[in-house]
N, C-alpha and C positions, 0 to 999 in steps of 0.2 A: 572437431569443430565445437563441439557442446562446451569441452574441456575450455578451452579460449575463451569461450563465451563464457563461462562460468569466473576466471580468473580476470579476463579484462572488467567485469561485474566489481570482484572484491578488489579490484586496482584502483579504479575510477572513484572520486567524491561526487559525482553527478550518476544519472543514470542514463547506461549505454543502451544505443537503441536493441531494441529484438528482433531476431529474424522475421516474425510475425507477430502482430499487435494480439493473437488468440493462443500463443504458443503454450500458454499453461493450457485450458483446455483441449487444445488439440494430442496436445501430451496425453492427457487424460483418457481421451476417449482414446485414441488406438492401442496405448497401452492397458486401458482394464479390457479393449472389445478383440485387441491382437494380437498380443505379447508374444502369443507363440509363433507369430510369422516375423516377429521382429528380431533379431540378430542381439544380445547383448539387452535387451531390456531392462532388467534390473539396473543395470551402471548407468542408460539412459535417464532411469528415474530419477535416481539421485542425483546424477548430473542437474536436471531440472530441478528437482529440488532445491536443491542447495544454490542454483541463482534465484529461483522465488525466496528463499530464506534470506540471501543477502538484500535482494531487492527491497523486500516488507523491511527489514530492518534499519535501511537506508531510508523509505517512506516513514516509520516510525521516529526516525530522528531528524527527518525534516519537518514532519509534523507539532513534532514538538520545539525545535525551534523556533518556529514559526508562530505555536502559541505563546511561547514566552515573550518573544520581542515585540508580540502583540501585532504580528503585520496585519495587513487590510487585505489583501492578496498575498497569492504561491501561484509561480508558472512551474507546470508538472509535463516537462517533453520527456519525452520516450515514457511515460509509463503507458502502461493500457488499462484499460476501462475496470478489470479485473482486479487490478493491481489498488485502483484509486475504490475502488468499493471494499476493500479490506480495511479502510481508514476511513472511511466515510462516519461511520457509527461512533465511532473514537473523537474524531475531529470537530462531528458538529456538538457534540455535548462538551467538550471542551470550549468550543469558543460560546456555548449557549450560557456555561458556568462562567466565563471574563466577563459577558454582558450585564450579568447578575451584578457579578462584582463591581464592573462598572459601575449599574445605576443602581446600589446600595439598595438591592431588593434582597430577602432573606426567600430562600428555598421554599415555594409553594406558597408568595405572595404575588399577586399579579401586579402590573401598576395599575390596572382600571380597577383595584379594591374601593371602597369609601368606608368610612367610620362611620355609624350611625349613632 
């Protein structure tokens, strides 16, 4: 199943829903707190990995389209919450640098400065 879900991942231009909107954390904790009661653990990981790798990297290039063509809004279905805080940090200093650019303020000018 992970298999499937990993390849329908890098088939898709959109992103595919996830069996569970917490599946990277949950990943997480039973594999670092159970690994040895789990069957095949290691191939699990990667498995997971490599759809969070595709994922972030599909988020990163919508991201950046997104800043380029300057949109106002992005609808983000199937990502989960985890997903979208891996771009958050990224995203808003990118659009806080277009604003700049927009209102021809130079780096570490406010607009409420005054000449005196």
């Amino acid at each position: 199943k992970l298999e499937e879900i990993r390849d329908q991942e890098r088939k898709e231009d959109t992103f595919t829903p996830m069996p569970s909107p917490y599946y990277m954390e949950l990943t997480k904790l039973l594999l670092n707190y159970a690994s040895d009661n789990i069957p095949r653990a290691d191939e699990i990981r990667t498995l997971v990995k490599d759809t969070w790798d595709t994922r972030v990297a599909k988020l990163r290039l919508s991201a950046d389209s997104f800043v380029r063509q300057q949109e106002a809004h992005a609808k983000l279905d199937n990502l989960t919450l985890m997903e979208i805080n891996t771009t958050g940090t990224f995203l808003t200093q990118a659009l806080d640098h277009m604003y700049k650019l927009r209102t021809n303020l130079q780096p570490g000018e406010s607009s409420h400065s005054q000449d005196f």
